[in-house]
C-alpha positions in Angstrom: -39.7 17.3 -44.1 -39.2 14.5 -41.4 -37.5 16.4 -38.3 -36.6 15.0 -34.8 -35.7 16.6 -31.2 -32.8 17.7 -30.1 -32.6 19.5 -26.5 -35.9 20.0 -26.7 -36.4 21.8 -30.4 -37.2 20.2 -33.7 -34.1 19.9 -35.8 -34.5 19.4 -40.2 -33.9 15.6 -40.8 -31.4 16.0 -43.7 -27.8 15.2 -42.8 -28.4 14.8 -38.8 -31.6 12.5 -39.5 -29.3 10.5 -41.5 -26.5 9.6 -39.3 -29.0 8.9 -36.3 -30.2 6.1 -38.8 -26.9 4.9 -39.6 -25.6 5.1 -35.5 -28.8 3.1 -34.6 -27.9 0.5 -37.1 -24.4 0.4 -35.4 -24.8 0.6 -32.4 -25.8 -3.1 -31.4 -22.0 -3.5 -32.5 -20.7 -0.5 -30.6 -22.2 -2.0 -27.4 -20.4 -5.5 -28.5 -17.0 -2.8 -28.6 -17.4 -1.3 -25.7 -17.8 -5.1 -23.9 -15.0 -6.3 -25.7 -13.1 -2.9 -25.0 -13.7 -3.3 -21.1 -12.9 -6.7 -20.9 -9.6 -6.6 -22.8 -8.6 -3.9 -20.4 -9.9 -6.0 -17.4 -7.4 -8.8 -18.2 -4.7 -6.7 -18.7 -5.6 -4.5 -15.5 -6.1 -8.5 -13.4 -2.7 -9.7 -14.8 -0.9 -6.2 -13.8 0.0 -5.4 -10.2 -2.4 -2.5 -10.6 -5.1 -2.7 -7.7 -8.1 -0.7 -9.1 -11.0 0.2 -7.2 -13.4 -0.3 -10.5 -13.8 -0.1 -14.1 -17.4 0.6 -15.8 -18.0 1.4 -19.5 -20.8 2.7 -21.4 -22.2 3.1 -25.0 -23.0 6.7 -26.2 -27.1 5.8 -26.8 -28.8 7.0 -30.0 -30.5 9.7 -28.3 -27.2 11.6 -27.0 -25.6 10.9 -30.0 -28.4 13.2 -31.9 -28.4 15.3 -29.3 -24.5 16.3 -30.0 -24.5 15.9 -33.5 -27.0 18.3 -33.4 -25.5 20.6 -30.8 -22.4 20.6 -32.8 -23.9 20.9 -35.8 -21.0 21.0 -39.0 -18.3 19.9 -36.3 -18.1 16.3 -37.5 -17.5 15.0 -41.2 -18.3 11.9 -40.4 -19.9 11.3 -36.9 -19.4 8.0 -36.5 -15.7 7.8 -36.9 -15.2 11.6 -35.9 -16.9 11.4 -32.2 -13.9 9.8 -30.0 -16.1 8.9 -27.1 -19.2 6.7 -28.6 -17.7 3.4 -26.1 -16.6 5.0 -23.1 -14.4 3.4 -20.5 -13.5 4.6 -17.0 -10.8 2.8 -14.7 -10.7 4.3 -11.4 -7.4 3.8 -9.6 -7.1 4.0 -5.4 -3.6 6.0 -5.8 -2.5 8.6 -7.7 0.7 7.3 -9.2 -0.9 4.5 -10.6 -3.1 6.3 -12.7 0.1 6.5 -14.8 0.7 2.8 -14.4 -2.8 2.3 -15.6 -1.7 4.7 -18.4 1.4 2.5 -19.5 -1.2 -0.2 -19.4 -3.4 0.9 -22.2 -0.3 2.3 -24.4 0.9 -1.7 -24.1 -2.3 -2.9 -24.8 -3.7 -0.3 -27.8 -2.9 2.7 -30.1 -3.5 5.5 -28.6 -4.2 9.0 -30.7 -2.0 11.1 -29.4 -3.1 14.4 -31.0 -6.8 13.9 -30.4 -6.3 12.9 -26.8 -4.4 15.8 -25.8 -6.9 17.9 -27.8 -9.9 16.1 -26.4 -7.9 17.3 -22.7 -7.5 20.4 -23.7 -11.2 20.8 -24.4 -12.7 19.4 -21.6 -10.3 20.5 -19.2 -9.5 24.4 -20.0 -10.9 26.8 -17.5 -12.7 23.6 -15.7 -12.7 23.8 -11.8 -10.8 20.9 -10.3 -8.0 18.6 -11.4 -8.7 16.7 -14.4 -8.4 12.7 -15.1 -6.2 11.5 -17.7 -7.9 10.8 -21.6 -6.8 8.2 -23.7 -8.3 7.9 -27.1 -7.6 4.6 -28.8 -8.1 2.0 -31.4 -7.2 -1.7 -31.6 -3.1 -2.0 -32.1 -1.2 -4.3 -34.2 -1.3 -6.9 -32.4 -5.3 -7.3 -32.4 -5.9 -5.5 -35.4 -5.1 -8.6 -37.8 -6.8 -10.9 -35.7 -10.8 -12.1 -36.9 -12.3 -11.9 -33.7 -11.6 -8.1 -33.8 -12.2 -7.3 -37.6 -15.7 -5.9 -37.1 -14.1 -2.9 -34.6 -10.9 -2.2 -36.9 -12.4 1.6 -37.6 -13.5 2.4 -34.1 -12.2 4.3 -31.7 -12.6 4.8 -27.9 -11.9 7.4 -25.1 -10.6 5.5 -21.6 -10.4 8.0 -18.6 -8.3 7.1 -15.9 -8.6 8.9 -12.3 -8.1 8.2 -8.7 -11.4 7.8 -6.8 -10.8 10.9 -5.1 -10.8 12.5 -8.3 -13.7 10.6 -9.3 -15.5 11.8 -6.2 -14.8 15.4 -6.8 -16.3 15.4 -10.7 -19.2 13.6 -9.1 -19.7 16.3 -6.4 -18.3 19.5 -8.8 -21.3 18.2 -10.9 -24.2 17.6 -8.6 -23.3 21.9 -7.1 -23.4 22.0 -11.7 -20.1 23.8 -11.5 -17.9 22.6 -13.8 -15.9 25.6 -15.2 -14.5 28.1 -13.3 -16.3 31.1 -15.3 -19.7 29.7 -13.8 -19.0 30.0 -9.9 -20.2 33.1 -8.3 -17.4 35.2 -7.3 -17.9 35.1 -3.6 -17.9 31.2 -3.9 -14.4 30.5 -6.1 -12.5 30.6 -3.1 -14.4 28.0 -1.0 -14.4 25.9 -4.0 -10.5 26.2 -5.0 -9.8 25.3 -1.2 -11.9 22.5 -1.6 -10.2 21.5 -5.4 -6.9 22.0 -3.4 -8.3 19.5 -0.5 -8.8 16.4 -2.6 -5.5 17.0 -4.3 -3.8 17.3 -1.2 -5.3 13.7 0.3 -4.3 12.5 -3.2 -0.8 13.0 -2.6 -1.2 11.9 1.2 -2.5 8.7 0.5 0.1 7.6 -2.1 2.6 9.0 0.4 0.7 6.8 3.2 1.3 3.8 1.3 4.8 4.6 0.4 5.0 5.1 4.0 3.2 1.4 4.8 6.2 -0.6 2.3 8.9 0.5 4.0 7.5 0.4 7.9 6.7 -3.2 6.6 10.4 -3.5 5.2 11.4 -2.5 8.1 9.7 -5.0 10.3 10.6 -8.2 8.3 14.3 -7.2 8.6 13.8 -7.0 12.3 11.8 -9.9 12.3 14.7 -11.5 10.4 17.5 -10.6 12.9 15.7 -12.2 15.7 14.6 -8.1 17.4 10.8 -9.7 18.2 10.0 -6.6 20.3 7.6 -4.2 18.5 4.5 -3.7 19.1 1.9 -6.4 17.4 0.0 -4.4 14.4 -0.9 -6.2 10.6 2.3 -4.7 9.7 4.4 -6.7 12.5 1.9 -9.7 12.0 2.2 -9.8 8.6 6.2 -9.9 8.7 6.5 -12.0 11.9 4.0 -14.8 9.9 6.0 -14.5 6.5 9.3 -14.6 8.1 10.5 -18.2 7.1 11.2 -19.7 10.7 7.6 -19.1 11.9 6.1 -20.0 8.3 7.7 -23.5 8.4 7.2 -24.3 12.2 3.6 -23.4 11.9 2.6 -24.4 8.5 3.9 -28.3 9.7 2.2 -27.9 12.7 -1.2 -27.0 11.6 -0.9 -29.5 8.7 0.7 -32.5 11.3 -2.9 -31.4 12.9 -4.3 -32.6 9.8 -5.8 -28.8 8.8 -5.6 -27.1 5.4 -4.7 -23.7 5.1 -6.4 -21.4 2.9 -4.4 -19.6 0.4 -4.0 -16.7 -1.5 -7.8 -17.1 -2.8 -9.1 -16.4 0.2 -7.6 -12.4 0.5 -11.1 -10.7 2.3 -11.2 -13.6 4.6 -8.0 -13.8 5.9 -8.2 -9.7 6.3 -11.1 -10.3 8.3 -9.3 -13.3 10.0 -6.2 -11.0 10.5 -8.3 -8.4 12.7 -10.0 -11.5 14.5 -6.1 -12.6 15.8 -5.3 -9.1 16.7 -8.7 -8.3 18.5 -8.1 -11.6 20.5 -4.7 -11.4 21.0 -5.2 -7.1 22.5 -7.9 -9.1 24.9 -5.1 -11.6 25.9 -2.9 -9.2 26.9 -0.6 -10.1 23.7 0.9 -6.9 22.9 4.1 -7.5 21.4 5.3 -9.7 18.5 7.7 -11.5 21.1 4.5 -12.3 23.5 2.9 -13.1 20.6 6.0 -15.7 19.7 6.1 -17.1 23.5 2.5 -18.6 23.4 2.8 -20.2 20.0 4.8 -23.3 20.8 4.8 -25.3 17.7 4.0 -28.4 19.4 1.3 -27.0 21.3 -0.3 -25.5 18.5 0.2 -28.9 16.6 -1.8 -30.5 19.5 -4.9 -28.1 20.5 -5.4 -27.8 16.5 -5.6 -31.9 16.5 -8.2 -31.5 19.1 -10.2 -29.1 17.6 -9.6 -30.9 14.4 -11.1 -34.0 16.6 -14.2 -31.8 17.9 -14.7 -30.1 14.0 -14.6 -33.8 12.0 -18.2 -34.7 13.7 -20.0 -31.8 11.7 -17.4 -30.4 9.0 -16.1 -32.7 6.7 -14.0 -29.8 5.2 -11.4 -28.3 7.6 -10.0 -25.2 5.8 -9.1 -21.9 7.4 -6.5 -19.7 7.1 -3.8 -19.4 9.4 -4.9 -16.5 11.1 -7.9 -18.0 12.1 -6.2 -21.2 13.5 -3.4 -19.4 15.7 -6.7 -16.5 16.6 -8.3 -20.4 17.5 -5.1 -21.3 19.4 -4.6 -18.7 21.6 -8.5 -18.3 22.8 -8.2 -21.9 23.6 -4.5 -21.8 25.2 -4.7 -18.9 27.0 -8.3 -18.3 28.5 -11.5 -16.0 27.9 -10.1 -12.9 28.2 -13.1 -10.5 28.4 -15.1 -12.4 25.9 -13.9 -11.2 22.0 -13.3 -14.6 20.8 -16.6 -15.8 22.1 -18.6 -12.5 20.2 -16.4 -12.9 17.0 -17.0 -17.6 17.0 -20.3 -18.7 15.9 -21.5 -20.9 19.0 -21.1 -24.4 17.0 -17.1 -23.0 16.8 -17.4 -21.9 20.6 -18.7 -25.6 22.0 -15.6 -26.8 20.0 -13.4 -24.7 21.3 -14.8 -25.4 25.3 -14.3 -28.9 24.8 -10.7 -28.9 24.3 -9.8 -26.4 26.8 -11.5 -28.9 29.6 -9.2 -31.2 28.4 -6.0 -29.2 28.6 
């Protein structure tokens, strides 16, 4: 009798031999799932106001598939529709209340099995050391199920796990120490490890209180910022709210434009961070410590002026003049207001530096 390995012992072929034939025929077409699967959620994640920090998938191969079948021998019926987690999805959130969100997400989006997801929790989570991610097991809804381009996957079914990345750090650690139920762990090493367990949950709940935290010190900003109270102290919050305050936006955005520059927008999110801490490093070296300070030395027609200059300098080598405004007022105020120690000369590539000398000999 034809027999095969599983964990490292021959197994009879009968019944297991035949549905690793059958999941090796399916599973070019699982892997097409699990694509189709990820993307789905990718959209729907993109379109959300969700910020995750990733989302990977993967396809049970033939191999572990045997391998469980065989470990589990007489658990499944049918295998192929019985095993919940042959396309597997993870989405890993940044804060812990929007694992929920995430949650919502994938209830909008699919049909989830509510009895075998709580079971499947229940499994993998009882007596398991640690705080467990959230399980989802699903199938196409009715809103994809009738529709051709989905008619191959109509019987499958998929298990989505959705944790923060601290909790995705601790099942990577809890693994590699190959502690993953409480039962395992020495006596005289549970406590170190439930302190631990108790850490991760703790900066969990500190970092979605930090941001809660970072709203409203930036709600409270703009409303100063909207009253005309200009005296706090110059942060990315303050910046952030003194820039988006609609006075400033207008006066600026006419003067950089009347200097003929266009402002990068919303596309351009890791360079204008990086262009935010630019401004704030030049401006601490300036002496600029306050959003009023800050304020003073940004006359609009001055800015309109040493931006047409620079424009003037730029045109000879860079037919595209795009930055954001960060950049330009970060720009401004190394060219308005002096050298300071040096910042904006280290931060400016030396092409950007002669630019900028040449119009503060003519000022």
């Amino acid at each position: 009798m034809e027999s095969f390995q599983v964990s490292g012992r021959d197994i009879p072929g009968g019944e297991s031999l035949k549905w690793r034939k059958a999941y090796e025929q399916e599973h070019p077409l699982r892997e097409l799932f699990t694509r189709r699967l990820t993307e789905l959620l990718e959209n729907i994640v993109e379109r959300s106001s969700v910020d995750v920090a990733m989302i990977e998938s993967r396809t049970k191969s033939v191999a572990s598939f045997t391998e469980k079948i065989g470990r589990k021998s007489g658990k499944y019926q049918n295998p192929l529709r019985d095993i919940t987690d042959l396309s597997g999805i993870r989405i890993i959130t940044y804060y812990l209340e929007d694992v929920a969100r995430v949650g919502e997400l994938i209830r909008s989006a699919l049909t989830v099995d509510e009895f075998e997801a709580a079971l499947n929790s229940a499994e993998s989570s009882a007596d398991r050391f640690g705080y467990a991610s959230d399980h989802y097991i699903v199938r196409l809804g009715p809103d994809r199920s009738p529709l051709p381009e989905w008619n191959d996957f109509l019987e499958m079914r998929a298990e989505i796990q959705v944790r923060t990345v601290l909790q995705h750090a601790w099942s990577s650690v809890s693994h590699k120490v190959a502690y993953k139920r409480e039962a395992e762990v020495p006596q005289r090493l549970r406590r170190r490890l439930s302190s631990l367990s108790a850490l991760f949950e703790l900066a969990d709940d500190q970092f979605s209180q930090l941001r809660a935290d970072t709203a409203d010190l930036g709600n409270e900003y703009a409303h100063k910022v909207g009253e005309g109270d200009l005296g706090i102290l110059l942060d990315g919050l303050s910046l952030e709210a003194y820039l988006r305050s609609p006075r400033v936006r207008d006066q600026l955005d006419a003067a950089v434009h009347g200097a003929g520059w266009e402002i990068l927008g919303a596309d351009a999110e890791k360079i204008k961070a990086q262009d935010t801490r630019d401004l704030l490093r030049i401006a601490a070296d300036l002496g600029i410590e306050t959003v009023s300070q800050l304020d003073e030395a940004l006359a609009p027609d001055d800015v309109e002026w040493i931006l047409g200059e620079l424009r003037a300098e730029h045109e000879r080598s860079s037919p595209a003049l795009r930055a954001t405004i960060e950049d330009l007022l970060a720009r401004f105020l190394a060219i308005r207001l002096g050298r300071g120690d040096g910042v904006a000369e280290r931060i400016y590539s030396q092409r950007v530096q002669r630019a900028m000398e040449a119009v503060r000999c003519r000022l």
